[in-house]
NUMAR-20247 format. One line per 8 residues: number of its first residue (from 1); for each residue x, y, z of C-alpha. Coordinates in pm, whole numbers, plus 32768, in hexadecimal, padded with zeros to 4 digits. Example, Ala and Ser with C-alpha at 12.3 -4.5 7.8 and 13.67 -1.06 7.14 Angstrom:
2
1) 84CE:7E3E:830C; 8557:7F96:82CA
// end
This chain:
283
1) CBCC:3931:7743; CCC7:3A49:76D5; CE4C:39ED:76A0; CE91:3A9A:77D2; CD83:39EA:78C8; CE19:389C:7807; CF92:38E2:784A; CF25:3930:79CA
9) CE81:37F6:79E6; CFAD:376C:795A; D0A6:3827:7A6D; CFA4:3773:7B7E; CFC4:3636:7AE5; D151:364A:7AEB; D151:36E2:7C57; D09A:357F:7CA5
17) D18C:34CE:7C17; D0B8:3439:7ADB; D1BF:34C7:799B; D0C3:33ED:78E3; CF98:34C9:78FA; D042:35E0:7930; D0E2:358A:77C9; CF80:355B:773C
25) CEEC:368E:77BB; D011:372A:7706; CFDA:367A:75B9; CE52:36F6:75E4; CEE4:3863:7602; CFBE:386B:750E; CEC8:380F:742B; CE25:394D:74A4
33) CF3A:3A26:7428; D00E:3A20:754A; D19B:3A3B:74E8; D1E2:39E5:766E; D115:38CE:7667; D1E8:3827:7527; D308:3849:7629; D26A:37EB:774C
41) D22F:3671:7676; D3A2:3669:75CA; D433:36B2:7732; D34E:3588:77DB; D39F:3495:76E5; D51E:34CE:776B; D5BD:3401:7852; D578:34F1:796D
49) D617:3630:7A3E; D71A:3723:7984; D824:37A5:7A39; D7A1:3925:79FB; D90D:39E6:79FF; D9CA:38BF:79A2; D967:390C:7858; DA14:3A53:77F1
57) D9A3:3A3B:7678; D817:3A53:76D5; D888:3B49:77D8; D933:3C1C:771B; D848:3C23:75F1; D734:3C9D:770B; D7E5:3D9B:77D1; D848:3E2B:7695
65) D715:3E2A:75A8; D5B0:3E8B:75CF; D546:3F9E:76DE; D6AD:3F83:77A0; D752:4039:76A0; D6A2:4194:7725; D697:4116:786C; D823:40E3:78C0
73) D85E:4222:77E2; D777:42C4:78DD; D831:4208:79F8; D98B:4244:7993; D93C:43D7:792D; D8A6:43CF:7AAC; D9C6:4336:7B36; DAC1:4448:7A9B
81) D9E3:456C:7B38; DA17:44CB:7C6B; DBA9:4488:7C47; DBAA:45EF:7BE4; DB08:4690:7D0D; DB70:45CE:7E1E; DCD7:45A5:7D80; DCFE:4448:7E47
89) DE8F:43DD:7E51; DE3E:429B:7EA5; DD0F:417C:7DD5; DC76:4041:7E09; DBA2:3F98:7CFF; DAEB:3E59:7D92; DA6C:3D99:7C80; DB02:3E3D:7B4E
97) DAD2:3D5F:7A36; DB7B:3D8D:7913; DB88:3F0D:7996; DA8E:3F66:78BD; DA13:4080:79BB; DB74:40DB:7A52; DC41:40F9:791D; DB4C:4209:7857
105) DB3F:42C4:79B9; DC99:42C4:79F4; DCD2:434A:7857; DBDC:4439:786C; DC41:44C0:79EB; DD6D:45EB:7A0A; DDBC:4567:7B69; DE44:4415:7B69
113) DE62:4342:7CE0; DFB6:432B:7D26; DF69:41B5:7DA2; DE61:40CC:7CD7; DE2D:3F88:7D42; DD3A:3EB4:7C81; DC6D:3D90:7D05; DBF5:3C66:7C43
121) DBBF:3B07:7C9F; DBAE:3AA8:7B0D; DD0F:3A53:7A68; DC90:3A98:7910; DC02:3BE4:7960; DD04:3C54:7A25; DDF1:3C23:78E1; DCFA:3D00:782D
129) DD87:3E31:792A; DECD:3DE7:798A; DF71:3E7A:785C; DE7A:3F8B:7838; DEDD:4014:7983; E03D:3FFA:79C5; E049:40E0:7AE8; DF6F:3FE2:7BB7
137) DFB4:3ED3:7C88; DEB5:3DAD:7C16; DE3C:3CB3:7D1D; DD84:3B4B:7C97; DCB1:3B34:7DEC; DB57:3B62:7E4E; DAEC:3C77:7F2D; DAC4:3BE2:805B
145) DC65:3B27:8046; DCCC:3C5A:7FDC; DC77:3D3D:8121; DCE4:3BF6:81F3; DE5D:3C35:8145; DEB8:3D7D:81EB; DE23:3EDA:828B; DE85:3FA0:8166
153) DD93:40F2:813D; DD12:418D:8022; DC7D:4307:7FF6; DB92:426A:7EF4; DB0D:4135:7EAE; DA18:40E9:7D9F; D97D:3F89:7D37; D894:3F75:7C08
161) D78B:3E78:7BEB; D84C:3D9B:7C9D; D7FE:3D54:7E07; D6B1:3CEE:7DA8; D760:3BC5:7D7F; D7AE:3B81:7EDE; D6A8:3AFA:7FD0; D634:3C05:80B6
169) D6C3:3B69:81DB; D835:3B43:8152; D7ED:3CC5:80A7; D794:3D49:81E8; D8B6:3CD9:829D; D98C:3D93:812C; D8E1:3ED7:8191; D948:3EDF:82E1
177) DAC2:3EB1:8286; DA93:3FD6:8171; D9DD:40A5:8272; DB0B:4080:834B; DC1E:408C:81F9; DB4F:4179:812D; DB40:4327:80FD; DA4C:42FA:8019
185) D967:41EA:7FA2; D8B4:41F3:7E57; D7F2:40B9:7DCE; D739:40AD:7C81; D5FB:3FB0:7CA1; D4D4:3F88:7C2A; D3AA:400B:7CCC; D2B6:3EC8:7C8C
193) D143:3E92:7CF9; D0FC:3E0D:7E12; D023:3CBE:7E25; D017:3B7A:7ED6; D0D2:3A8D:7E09; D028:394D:7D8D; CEEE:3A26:7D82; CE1E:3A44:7C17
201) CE54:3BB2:7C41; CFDA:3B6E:7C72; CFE8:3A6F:7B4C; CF0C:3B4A:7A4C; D020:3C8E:7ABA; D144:3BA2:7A5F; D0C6:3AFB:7908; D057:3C92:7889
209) D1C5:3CF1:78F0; D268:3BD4:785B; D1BF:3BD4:772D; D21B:3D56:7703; D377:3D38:773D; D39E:3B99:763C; D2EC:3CBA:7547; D429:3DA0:7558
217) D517:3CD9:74E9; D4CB:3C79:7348; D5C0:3B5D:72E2; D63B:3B72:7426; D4FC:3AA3:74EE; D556:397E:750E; D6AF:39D2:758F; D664:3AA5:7676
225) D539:39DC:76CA; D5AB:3864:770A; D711:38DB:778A; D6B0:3A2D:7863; D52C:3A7E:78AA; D496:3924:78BA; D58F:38B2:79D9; D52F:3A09:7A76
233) D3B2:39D7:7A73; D38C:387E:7AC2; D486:38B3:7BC4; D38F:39A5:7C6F; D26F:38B6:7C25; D2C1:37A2:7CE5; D3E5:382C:7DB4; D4D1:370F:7D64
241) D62D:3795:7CB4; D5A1:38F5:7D09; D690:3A19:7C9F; D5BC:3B3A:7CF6; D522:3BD9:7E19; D48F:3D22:7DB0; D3C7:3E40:7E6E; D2EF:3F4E:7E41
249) D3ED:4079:7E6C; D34A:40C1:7FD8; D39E:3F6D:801C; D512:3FBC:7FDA; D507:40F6:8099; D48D:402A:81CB; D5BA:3F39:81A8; D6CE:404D:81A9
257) D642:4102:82DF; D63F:3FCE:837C; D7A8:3FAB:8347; D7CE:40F7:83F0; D7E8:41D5:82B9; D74C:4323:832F; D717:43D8:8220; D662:4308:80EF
265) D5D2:43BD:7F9E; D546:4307:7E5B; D52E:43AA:7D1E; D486:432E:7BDA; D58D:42CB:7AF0; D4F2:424A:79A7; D3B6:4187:7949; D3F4:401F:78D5
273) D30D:3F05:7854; D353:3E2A:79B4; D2F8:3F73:7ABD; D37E:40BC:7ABC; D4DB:40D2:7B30; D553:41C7:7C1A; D671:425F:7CEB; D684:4237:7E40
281) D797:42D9:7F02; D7F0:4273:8076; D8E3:4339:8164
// end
């Protein structure tokens, strides 16, 4: 058997609940070469679940290393165009990280909002952009709290790679408050294929991914592995501590008309070693 058929056996194994095969199967692949598969083992023989973004050194070694680097400087040159032509006085970023999108946009834009409120439910990310953007009002909250506070509006509202991260039913009740709040809309996400999870075809797309992006990352791996990716995958495995709940970019689409956004667009944004990212825009 190939690394790859081994480390998908393995992701079955751990969906069932048996860490001790699936730990085995890994061992088998890594002997086959795998680098994911020496990762896979180290992470098993742990005492269980990460906390993915309570870990800000793993997640700040990946969202700033391997193929994000051109990605968010795609992003965050995209994000200025917009700022530019649609001259906005008023911003919401939901989910901003350390502002590793926002910042670069607002540098690089010659019309700056007149209002910026920034969104994060992470303390130690938060920190990262507070003193990077003065001008803004920060808020430690997720999403969902956050529209609950008030009925503040916003002529543009952007969230990057971040309400993946909220189930689709709590996300679907956050786009109908922004469709209500929001001029415009724009979401970065990634556009991923679509299978039925648990399947071997499903399994085999995620170990080829994975093992892509753990190859990225040099001295970095097993950071960015054990603290950030690891959590992420298994996460989606066996859907216990899940942080992410991706689509295919028609799948987004679907959910913002839904929420009674009219007018929806998507626009490829940069290629990536997870799924092609792209733009979508909502009004």
């Amino acid at each position: 058997m190939t690394s790859i058929e081994l480390l998908a056996d393995a992701l079955a194994a751990y969906r069932t609940g048996d860490r001790d095969q699936a730990a085995e199967l890994a061992a088998q692949a890594g002997l086959a070469g795998s680098s994911l598969a020496g990762e896979l083992r180290t992470y098993l023989a742990g005492d269980g679940p990460a906390a993915v973004y309570d870990q800000p050194e793993a997640f700040t070694a990946f969202i700033r290393g391997g193929g994000n680097v051109e990605l968010y400087r795609a992003l965050s040159a995209a994000l200025a165009a917009r700022y530019d032509n649609a001259k906005p006085e008023s911003l919401l970023d939901l989910g901003c990280g350390d502002g590793l999108a926002v910042v670069p946009a607002l540098e690089q834009a010659t019309h700056v909002p007149s209002r910026i409120d920034l969104v994060e439910p992470s303390a130690a990310l938060l920190d990262g952009v507070r003193e990077r953007v003065p001008s803004a009002t920060c808020w430690q909250s997720t999403a969902q709290d956050f529209l609950a506070r008030d009925d503040l509006g916003w002529d543009f509202v952007q969230s990057t790679f971040a309400l993946q991260s909220i189930e689709p039913e709590q996300r679907a009740d956050v786009l109908r408050a922004l469709q209500l709040r929001t001029g415009t809309l724009v979401l970065a996400e990634f556009d991923i294929p679509e299978y039925v999870e648990g399947s071997p075809e499903h399994l085999r797309s995620l170990v080829e991914r994975y093992e892509r992006g753990v190859a990225e990352y040099g001295e970095d791996a097993s950071l960015v592995a054990q603290g950030f990716l690891l959590p992420v995958l298994l996460g989606i495995v066996d859907g216990h501590e899940r942080t992410n709940w991706e689509h295919p970019a028609a799948g987004w689409a679907e959910q913002l008309e839904t929420a009674g956004f009219t007018e929806v667009g998507v626009e490829p944004l940069a290629d990536y070693w997870w799924s092609p990212a792209v733009l979508i825009t909502a009004c």
